[in-house]
Steps between C-alpha positions, in 0.01 A plus 500: 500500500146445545338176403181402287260616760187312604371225350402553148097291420497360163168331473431247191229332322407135650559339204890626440707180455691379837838475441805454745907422428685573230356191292185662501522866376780698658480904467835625348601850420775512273504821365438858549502796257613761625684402777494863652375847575595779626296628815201692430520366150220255370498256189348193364661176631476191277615124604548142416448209648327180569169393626376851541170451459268770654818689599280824614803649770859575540623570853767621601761563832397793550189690539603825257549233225119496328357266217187560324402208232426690151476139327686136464848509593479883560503734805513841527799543814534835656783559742439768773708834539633285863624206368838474630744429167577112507396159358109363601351143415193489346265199479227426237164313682262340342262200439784235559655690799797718543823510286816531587663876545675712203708827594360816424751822539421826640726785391485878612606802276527271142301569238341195396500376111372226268698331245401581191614275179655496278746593690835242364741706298675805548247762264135350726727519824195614764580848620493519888622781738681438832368383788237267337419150578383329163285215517595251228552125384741336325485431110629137382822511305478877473582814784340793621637815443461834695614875409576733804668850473757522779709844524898516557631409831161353584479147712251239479424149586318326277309163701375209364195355747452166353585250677457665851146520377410100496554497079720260298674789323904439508582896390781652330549840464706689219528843528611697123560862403277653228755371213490128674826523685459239781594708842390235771314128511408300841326216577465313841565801695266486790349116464438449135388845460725707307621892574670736375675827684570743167656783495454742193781706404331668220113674473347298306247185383633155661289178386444184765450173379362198727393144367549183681799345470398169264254746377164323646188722448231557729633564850395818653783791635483876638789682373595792754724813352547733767711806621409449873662318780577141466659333780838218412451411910559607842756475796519323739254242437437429845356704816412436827080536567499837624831623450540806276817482223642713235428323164698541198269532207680361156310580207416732153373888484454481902458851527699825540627389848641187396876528337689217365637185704782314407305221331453425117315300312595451184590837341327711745512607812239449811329780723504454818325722776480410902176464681416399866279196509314300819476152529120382516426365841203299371685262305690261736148387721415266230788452275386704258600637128315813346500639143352728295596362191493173494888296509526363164849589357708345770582223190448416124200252574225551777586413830437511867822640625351737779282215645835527800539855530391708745459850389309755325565729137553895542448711246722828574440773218113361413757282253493115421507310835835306693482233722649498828520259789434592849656413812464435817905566601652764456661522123860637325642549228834371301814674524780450228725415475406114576682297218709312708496269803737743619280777465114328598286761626429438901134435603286398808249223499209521428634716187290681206762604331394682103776455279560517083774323263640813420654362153612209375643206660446715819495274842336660830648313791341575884665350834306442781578288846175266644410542821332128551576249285257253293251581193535836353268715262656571152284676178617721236194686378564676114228283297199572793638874444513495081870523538701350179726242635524153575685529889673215649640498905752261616649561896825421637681499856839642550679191396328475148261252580137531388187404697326518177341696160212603384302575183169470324205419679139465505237258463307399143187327595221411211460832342621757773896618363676635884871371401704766413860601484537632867733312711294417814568258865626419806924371539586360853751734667726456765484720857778836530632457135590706248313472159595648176191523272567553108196599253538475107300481218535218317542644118755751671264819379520805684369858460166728588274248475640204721398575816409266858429471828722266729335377804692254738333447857485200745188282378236673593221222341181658327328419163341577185147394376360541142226356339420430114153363349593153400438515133838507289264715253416902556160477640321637758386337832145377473253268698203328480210480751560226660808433365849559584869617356814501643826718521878437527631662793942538472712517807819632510648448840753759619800411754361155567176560564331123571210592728137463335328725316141567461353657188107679592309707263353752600173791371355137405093565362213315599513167315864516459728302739871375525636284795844628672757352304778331679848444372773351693830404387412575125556773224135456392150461585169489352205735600191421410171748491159358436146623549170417557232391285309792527801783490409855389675541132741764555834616425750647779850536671605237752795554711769157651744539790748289601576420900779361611719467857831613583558390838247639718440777231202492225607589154221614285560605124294561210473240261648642146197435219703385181345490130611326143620749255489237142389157507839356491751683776517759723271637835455870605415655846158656523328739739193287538332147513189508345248186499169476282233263616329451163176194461463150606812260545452141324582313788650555865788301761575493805682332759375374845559521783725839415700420781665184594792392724740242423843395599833508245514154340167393522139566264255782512143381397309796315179467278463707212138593459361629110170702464416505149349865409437489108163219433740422174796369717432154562869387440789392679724710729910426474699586791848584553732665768571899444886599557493285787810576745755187474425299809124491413391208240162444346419299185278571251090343465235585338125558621282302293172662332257448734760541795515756751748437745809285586686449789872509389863476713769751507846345586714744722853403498680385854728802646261787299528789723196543766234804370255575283466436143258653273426223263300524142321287282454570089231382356463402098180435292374507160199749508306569199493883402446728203521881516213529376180411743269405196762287390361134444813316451734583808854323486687388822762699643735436769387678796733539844410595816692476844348371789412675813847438717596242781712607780706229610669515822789300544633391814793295610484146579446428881884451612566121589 
């Protein structure tokens, strides 16, 4: 997928109001209407928000994605014939900065429709034909309602995009014949998002109904009725980079060369149709994951579930995409029958093994011998895949004892979401024994849609980097000249991975810096990017890798860029970071030296220097430590008005482990502001801003 190319040059007036954190106004995007198009298509896009002011742009992930402003709040978006079909963030810029992303959809062969009301009871049902994607929004305490003509024997699916899209909705879907027989209802069927699979066994007029389930009013939805392909999944889930397989397509209307498989769901039966596929090779140099639409219905709320996998979506049959993870060992599949001890499935380590709970209460057992003993790789991927259940793993040896179990994992760190219901770690083995392995899921659910990927391997360490604009709120990341921001970066260490890590960012502008962050025997860090007085304003993609060792190997991976969804829970994956230097910061700080040595148990003397930027800031500057690591201690002070540096002492605990340490300062103060320049009475508001970072370098005490 490409990325926002170049930098983009918004130039503004001197006297636009400086603003910086989310105190001070924070652009939010919290709406789009409609949330897709199909390619070649073109409509006008309208939005909400907050502190769009001089909002004059949208960009988007890719370059066929076009918006031209027609007035406030509205765009013109055209989507090129070559859009590939898939999900794409777009941004809204402005006076105040950049805003945090909203999903756009881009559909191929739908016909796309407005909503047209009054539209809530059976006689105004809107009349739609298949294949069309309706643009629409929810009506408090009432429903929409849709007429489509369907003939006998014909099959559609009938999708919900709601909650896949970034919106609020909570759909339900009730599907009645002409005379208001109910035939089918769903809800929650891929996320939140409901779907229906319909059948019609007469010609005839059938009428849809959607509304939100405690019938709130508002929230945006494209409702998808279609005759053409729609994929359930794929298998296997896993393949080995390079390696061609046959894949088992399991899906609706996949064509005349598909026939039916021995799956249902519900009442009806799934297609299924075989296609040779090749692993990406690309994939495994930096750890990456690749989609074209974007992973959010792997759960009912927003989350960062594919922040550990390493993989890449396909779309066989131009239908909607499937994840799968690629390997770097060679991969299998599960054989029933495996119910029993008696009957576990033999494997070799390292094992990729793709299996499915074929029906309820179904257990897949695997026996494998070790080779060496000591710590050994276990994860059950089905949640990093948008499989349906909730795995657990427990091991055993020959004479029923167990070296261990494992379930849920994941970290949640501020407002990045990674845990999720995929058992994941390492269990100590012991040398030339036999194992029996057993895999279940945990509600005892089985069918279609409950499929994973077993991998067991001798620890093999590596890790998993993300990063997530600090700001619990949706915003966008935006900076100052001269000032700074900061971002959380997540670490999920794989197979006991304990060596340091060092975050860089990289396709860095003039004006725009951010030190190497270093994190060492921690989940988290803090990265901070700043810039200099006199930074071009500008908008643009950045890029952050992680670098770690592995013996006398170098591991680098791509930092995963993470995003808020609402302003209360949930994070998304995105394709891009994207900064905005906007006007003047209030005030600046930074730490000197920015590197200083000092030996476990004893005090690291650092001065914090302030520049005050805005001639109205005269105040005081508070001080605290930001997410600190636990052997680091510094208290809180205040620079007095006047003030404009202080030499302060961090503590390092006796017996923290020698390395670096990227350590960061926040900053506080009460800065008077108004929106409006001309304004004569100008309130304070809190203001933060991190300090430029301290490496500290900790070395052991000389040996007595």
């Amino acid at each position: 997928m490409k990325r926002v190319s170049n930098w983009l040059i918004f130039l503004f007036a001197l006297n636009f109001t400086p603003f910086l954190c989310a105190e001070l106004p924070s652009p939010q995007l919290h709406r789009i209407e409609p949330l897709g198009l199909n390619v070649g298509a073109s409509a006008e896009l309208s939005y909400l928000g907050a502190d769009n002011e001089g909002t004059e742009s949208l960009i988007f992930d890719h370059p066929g994605l076009k918006a031209e402003f027609v007035k406030e709040k509205t765009f013109k978006v055209t989507v090129a014939n070559d859009v590939p079909p898939g999900t794409y963030d777009v941004r809204a810029v402005g006076k105040f900065g950049i805003t945090n992303p909203r999903l756009f959809a881009v559909s191929r062969n739908l016909t796309d429709i407005s909503e047209v009301e009054p539209n809530n009871t059976f006689d105004k049902a809107q009349l739609i034909s298949v294949n069309s994607a309706v643009n629409g929004s929810s009506d408090g305490n009432n429903q929409d309602l849709f007429k489509v003509k369907l003939s006998a024997g014909q099959r559609v699916v009938i999708d919900c995009q709601s909650a896949r899209l970034d919106t609020e909705l909570d759909g339900t879907m009730v599907l009645f014949s002409a005379d208001g027989r109910q035939l089918a209802s769903n809800s929650d069927y891929i996320g939140r998002d409901p779907q229906i699979d319909f059948i019609a066994s007469v010609e005839g007029e059938y009428i849809v109904e959607l509304r939100d389930l405690t019938y709130r009013g508002g929230f945006p939805y494209r409702l998808i009725v279609t005759d053409k392909p729609i994929i359930e999944n794929i298998f296997p889930r896993a393949i080995q980079a390079g390696q061609t397989v046959e894949m088992t397509i399991f899906g609706r209307n996949l064509g005349s060369e598909s026939q039916p498989s021995a799956w249902k769901i519900g009442d009806n039966t799934l297609d299924m149709i075989r296609l040779a596929v090749t692993g990406s090779t690309n994939i495994l140099t930096t750890g990456a994951y690749r989609f074209r639409e974007h992973p959010t219905h792997h759960s009912v709320l927003p989350t960062a579930a594919t922040c550990t996998l390493v993989g890449e979506q396909l779309s066989p049959l131009d239908a909607n995409s499937q994840t799968i993870m690629i390997s770097e060992t060679p991969t299998s599949i599960e054989v029933e029958p495996n119910d029993t001890r008696e009957q576990a499935m033999p494997i070799t380590l390292p094992a990729i093994v793709s299996g499915r709970f074929d029906r309820e209460r179904d257990l897949d057992w695997f026996t494998f011998e070790t080779e060496e003993g000591g710590p050994h790789g276990f994860d059950v991927y089905c949640e990093r895949i948008a499989g349906r259940a909730d795995p657990y793993l427990t091991v055993i040896d020959e004479k029923g004892n167990s070296p261990g179990s494992l379930d849920d994992f994941g970290h949640r760190v501020a407002s990045f979401d990674g845990h999720l219901r995929d058992p994941s770690g390492m269990l100590t083995l012991a040398p030339k024994t036999k194992y029996r392995l057993m895999v279940k899921d945990s509600y005892q659910r089985g069918g279609a849609r409950y499929q994973y990927v077993l991998s067991v391997r001798k620890a093999t360490p590596d890790f998993f980097a993300s990063s997530i604009h600090f700001d619990n709120n949706m915003t966008g990341i935006n900076i100052r000249q001269g000032g700074a921001t900061y971002l959380d970066v997540i670490i999920h260490q794989k197979d006991g991975f304990n060596s340091p890590i060092t975050i860089t960012a990289e396709n860095l502008p003039p004006g725009l810096h951010a030190a190497p962050l270093t994190i060492t025997n921690d989940i988290r860090g803090t990265l901070v990017l700043w810039t200099d007085d006199n930074a071009e304003l500008q908008t643009g993609n950045i890029q952050l890798f992680a670098t770690g060792k592995r013996g006398d190997d170098t591991l680098r991976r791509e930092v995963r860029n993470h995003t808020r969804v609402t302003n209360q829970v949930g994070c998304r994956p995105t394709r891009d970071l994207i900064v905005a230097i906007r006007d003047k910061a209030p005030y600046f700080l930074a730490l000197a030296p920015e590197k200083v040595t000092v030996e476990s148990g004893q005090k690291a003397e650092i001065k914090i220097q302030l520049n005050r930027l805005w001639p109205e800031f005269t105040g005081a500057v508070n001080y605290q430590p930001l997410n600190f690591p636990g052997p680091f201690q510094l208290g809180n002070g205040t620079l007095q008005p006047g003030q404009t540096d202080a030499v302060v002492s961090i503590n390092v605990q006796q017996g923290t482990r020698a390395g670096d340490y990227t350590l960061a300062i926040l900053g506080q103060a009460q800065i008077p502001f108004h929106k409006d320049p001309k304004a004569t009475d100008k309130p304070n508001t809190l203001v933060s801003i991190p300090a430029r970072p301290v490496t500290l370098t900790v070395i052991d005490p000389p040996k007595k």
